[in-house]
C-alpha positions as CSV (number, residue, x, y, z in Angstrom):
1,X,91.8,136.5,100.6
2,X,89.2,138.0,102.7
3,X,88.8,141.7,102.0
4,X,89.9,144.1,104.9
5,X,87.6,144.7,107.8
6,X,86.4,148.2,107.1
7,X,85.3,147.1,104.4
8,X,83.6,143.4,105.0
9,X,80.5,144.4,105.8
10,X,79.7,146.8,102.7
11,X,81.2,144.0,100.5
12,X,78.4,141.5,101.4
13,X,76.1,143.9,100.0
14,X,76.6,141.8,97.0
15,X,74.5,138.6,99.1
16,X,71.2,140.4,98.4
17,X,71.2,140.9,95.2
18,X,72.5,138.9,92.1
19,X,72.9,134.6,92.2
20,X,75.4,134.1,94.4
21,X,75.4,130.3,94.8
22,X,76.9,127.8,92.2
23,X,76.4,124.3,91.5
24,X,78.1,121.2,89.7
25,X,77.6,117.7,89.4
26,X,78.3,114.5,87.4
27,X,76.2,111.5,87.1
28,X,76.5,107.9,85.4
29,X,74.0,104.9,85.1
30,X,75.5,101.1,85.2
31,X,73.5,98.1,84.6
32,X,74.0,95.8,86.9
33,X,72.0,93.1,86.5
34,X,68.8,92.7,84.0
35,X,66.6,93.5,86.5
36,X,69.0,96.1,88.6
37,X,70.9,99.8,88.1
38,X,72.9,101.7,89.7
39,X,73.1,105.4,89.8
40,X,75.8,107.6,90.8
41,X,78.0,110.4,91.1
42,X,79.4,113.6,92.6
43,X,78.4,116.8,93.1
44,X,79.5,120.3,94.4
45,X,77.6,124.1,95.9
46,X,79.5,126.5,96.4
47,X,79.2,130.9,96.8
48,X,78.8,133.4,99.7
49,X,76.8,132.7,102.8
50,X,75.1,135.0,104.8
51,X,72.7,133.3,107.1
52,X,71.3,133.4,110.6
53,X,71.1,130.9,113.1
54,X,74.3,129.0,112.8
55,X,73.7,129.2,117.0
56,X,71.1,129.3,119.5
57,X,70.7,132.1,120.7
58,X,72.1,133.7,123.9
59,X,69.6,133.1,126.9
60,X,71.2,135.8,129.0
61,X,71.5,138.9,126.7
62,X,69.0,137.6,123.5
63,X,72.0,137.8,121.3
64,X,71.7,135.8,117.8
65,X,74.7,134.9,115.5
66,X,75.3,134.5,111.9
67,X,78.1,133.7,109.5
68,X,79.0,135.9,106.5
69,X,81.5,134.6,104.5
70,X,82.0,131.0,101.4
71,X,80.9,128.1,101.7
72,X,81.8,124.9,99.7
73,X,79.5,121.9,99.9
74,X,80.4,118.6,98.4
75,X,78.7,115.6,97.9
76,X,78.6,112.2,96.8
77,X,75.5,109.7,96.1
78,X,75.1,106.5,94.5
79,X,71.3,105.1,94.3
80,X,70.7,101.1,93.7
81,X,67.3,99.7,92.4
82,X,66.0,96.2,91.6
83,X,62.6,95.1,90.7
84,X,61.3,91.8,89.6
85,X,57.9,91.1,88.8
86,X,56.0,92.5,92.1
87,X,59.5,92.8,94.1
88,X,61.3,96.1,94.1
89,X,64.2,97.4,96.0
90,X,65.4,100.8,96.0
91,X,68.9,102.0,98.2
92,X,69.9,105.3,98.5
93,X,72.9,107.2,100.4
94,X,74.7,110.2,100.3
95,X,77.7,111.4,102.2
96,X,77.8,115.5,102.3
97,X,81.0,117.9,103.7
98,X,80.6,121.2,104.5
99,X,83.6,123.7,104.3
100,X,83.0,127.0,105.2
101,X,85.1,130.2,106.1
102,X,84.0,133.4,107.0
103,X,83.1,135.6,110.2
104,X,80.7,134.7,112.8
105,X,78.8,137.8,113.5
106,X,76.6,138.6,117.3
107,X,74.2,140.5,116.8
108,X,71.9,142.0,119.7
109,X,68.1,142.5,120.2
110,X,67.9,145.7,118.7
111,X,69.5,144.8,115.3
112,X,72.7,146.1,116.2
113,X,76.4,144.2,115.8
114,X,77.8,143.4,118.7
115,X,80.8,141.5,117.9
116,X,82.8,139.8,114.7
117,X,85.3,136.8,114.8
118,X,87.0,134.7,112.2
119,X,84.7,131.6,111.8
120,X,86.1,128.1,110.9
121,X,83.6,125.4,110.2
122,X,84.1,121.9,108.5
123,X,81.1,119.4,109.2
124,X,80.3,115.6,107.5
125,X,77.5,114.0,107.5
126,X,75.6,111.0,105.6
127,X,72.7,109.1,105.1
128,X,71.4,105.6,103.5
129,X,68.0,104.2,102.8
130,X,66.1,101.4,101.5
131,X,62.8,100.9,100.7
132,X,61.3,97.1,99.7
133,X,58.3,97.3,97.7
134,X,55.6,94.5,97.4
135,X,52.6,95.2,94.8
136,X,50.9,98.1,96.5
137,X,53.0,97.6,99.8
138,X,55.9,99.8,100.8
139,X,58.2,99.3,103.5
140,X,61.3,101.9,103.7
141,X,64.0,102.7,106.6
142,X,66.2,105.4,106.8
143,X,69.3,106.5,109.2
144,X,71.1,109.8,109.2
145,X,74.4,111.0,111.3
146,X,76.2,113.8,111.9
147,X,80.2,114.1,112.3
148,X,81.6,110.7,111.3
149,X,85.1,111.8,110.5
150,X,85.0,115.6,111.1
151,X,83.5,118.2,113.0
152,X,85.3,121.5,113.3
153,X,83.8,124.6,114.5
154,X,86.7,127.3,115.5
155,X,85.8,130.9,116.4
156,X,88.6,133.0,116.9
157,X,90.8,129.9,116.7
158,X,89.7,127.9,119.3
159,X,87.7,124.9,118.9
160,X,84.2,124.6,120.0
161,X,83.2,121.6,122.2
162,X,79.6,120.3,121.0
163,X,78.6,117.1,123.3
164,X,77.4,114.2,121.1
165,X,76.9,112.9,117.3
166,X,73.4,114.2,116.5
167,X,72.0,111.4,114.6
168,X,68.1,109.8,113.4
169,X,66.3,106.6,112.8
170,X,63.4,106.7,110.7
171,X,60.7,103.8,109.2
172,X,57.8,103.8,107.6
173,X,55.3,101.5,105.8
174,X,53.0,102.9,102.6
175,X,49.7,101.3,101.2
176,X,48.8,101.9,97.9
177,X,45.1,101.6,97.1
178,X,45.4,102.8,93.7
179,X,48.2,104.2,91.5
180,X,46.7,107.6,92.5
181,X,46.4,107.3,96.1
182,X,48.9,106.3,98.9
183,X,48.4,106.1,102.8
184,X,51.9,106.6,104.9
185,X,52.4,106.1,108.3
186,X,56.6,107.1,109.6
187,X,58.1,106.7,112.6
188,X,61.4,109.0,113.8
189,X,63.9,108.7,116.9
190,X,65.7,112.1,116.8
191,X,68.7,112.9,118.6
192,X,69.7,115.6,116.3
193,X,69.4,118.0,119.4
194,X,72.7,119.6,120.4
195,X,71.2,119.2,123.9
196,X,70.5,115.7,124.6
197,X,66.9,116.1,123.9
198,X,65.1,113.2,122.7
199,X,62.1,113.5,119.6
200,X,59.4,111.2,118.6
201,X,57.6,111.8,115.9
202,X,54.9,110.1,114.2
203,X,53.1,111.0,110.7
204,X,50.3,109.7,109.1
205,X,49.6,110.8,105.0
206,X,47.1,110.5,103.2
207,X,48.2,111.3,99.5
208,X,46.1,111.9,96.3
209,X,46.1,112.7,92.7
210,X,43.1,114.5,90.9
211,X,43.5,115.8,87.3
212,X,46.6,114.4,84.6
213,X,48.6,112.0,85.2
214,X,52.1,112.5,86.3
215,X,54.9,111.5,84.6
216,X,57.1,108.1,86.1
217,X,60.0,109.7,87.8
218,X,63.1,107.4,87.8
């Protein structure tokens, strides 16, 4: 129950001080094969949100929102890896659902708040990858997406109408010279943008290691 509205405000005080998020998660490790495991498992964040930027903001008045109120983020990921002699496959997904309740707060140039309504928002959203190794060679692709089964966004009860499933296709390709050094060169097509826009990005790495050697991650 959310606490009256005379008093909302002075109760997020408790947002800038103290922990106020809260994790959970479960994992297990299956052999699959000799030469393959898989890892997997669910996961949970949950606590008070008080952020900015949940919207652009408004061209004609400069007006920026935020939310104040809980949000509940649950996950689940399973990770797949092979490798056999100078062959290695790794794949990788996660699907992610946002709940989150509170009041979305419009707030002018000055600092000052301009208006407060009840905020509704549950969002999905996934992602899967694979990456093929060959001795010092890497080859990896990657797609993300927005909304597959739900995207609700109510303010004041109604329903907000967003155009399009903001989603992103990425590859790259890795050399490894040495176990210390690695050149990368990605690729992106984003059409993240609420708007329609389109963005191309290119990256090239150059990666090195100087001093102790790290530990193998998993």
């Amino acid at each position: 129950r959310r606490p009256p509205r005379s008093t909302l405000f002075p109760y997020t005080t408790l947002f800038r001080s103290g922990p106020h998020a809260f994790s959970a998660f479960a994992k297990v490790s299956i052999d699959t094969s000799d030469d393959s495991t898989l890892y997997a498992g669910p996961s949970v964040m949950f606590g008070s949100t008080n952020s900015t930027g949940i919207l652009p903001p408004d061209a004609s008045t400069g007006n920026t929102f935020g939310v104040r109120g809980n949000s509940s983020l649950y996950g689940m990921e399973a990770v797949w890896k092979w490798k056999s002699g100078l062959h290695g496959v790794n794949v990788q997904g996660e699907y992610l659902y946002l709940v989150q309740n509170g009041d979305l707060t419009a707030t002018d140039p000055s600092g000052a708040f301009v208006s407060t309504n009840p905020l509704k928002r549950h969002q999905d959203g996934a992602y899967i990858q694979a990456l093929y190794r060959y001795d010092r060679w890497r080859m990896g692709a990657r797609y993300d997406r927005l909304e597959l089964f739900d995207n609700t966004f109510e303010v004041a009860g109604v329903q907000q109408a967003y155009s399009g499933k903001p989603w992103r296709a990425t590859g790259s390709l890795e050399f490894n010279p040495t176990e210390f050094t690695r050149i990368r060169a990605q690729y992106s097509h984003d059409l993240s943008a609420r708007n329609g826009q389109v963005n191309n990005e290119g990256i090239l790495q150059f990666i090195f290691t100087i001093g102790a050697h790290p530990a193998h991650s998993f």
